[in-house]
C-alpha positions, 0 to 999 in steps of 0.5 A, spaced: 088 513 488 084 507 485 076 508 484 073 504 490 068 500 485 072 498 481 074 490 485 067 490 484 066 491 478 072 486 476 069 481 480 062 482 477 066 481 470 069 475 472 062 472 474 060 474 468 065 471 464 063 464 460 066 458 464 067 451 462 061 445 464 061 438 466 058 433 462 053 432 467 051 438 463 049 435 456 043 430 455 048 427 449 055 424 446 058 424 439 065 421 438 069 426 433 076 426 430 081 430 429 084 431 422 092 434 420 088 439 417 084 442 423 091 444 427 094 451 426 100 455 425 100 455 433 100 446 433 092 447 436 085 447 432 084 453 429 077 457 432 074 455 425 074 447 426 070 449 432 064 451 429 065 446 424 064 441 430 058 444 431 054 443 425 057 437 424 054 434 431 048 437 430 046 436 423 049 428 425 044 427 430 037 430 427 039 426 420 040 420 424 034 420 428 030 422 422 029 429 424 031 432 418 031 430 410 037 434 408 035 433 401 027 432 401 025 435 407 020 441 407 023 444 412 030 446 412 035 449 418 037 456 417 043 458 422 042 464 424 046 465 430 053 462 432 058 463 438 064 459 442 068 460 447 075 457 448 078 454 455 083 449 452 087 448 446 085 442 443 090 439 437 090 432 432 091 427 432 087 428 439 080 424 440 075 428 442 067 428 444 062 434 443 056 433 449 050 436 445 043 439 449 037 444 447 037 450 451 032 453 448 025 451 444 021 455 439 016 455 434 020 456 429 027 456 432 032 452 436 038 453 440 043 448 440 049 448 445 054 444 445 061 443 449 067 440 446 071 435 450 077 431 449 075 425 450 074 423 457 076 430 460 071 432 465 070 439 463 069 443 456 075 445 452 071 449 448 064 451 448 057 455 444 051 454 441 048 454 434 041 458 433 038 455 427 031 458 424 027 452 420 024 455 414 020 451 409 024 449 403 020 453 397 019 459 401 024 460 405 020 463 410 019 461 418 015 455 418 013 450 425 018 445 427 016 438 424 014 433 430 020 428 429 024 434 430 020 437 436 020 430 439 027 429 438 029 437 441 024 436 447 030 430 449 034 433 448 032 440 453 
């Protein structure tokens, strides 16, 4: 005999359960490429490639609105939290897209979202978030993000 609860309880899982978002859903866009290199055994992107594709999104466009000196900067980013989710199989030599938005501003933290989308498709393939702690360079300890970088995630929110 079955537990009356438990259509409920899958359901309520179900609902629980990450979905894939429109591109309506991010403030921006970044081209990406595929590499031979990225696709696995299975002919798909290996689920490493995807956290690749965030820091790459992310760090590519706060460095080309000067919203972060990799090299002289005082401040730093450390990742300190990290997370996808899969919907689609993407592979080389596929183009692809990354929509990038900020769903969370702190005063010494960001969290990035970020969807991947074959280029053009309506929906997410796969997407995540990236949660990096801006530290001063020297001390490495917690430090209020810079106004450049404040600036540019408040557009991005």
């Amino acid at each position: 005999m079955s537990d009356s609860n438990e259509p409920a309880s899958n359901e309520a899982a179900a609902l629980d359960r990450p979905q894939p978002l429109p591109r309506a859903a991010y403030r921006r866009f970044v081209p990406l490429a595929t590499r031979w290199l990225d696709n696995d055994v299975y002919g798909h992107l290996n689920n490493v490639v995807y956290h690749s594709l965030f820091d790459t999104v992310v760090n590519g466009v706060l460095i080309e609105a000067g919203a972060l000196d990799i090299e002289h900067g005082e401040v730093i980013g450390f990742v300190v939290e990290t997370r996808c989710n899969y919907f689609a199989p993407l592979a080389f030599p596929q183009a692809l897209e990354a929509g990038l938005r900020v769903g969370r501003i702190g005063s010494s933290s960001v969290r990035y979202e970020i969807g991947i989308f074959a280029a053009g498709a309506a929906e997410t393939a796969a997407r995540g978030h990236f949660v990096h702690v801006y530290v001063d360079r020297a001390t490495q300890r917690p430090a209020p993000l810079p106004q450049a970088l404040l600036n540019l995630v408040k557009e991005l929110a």
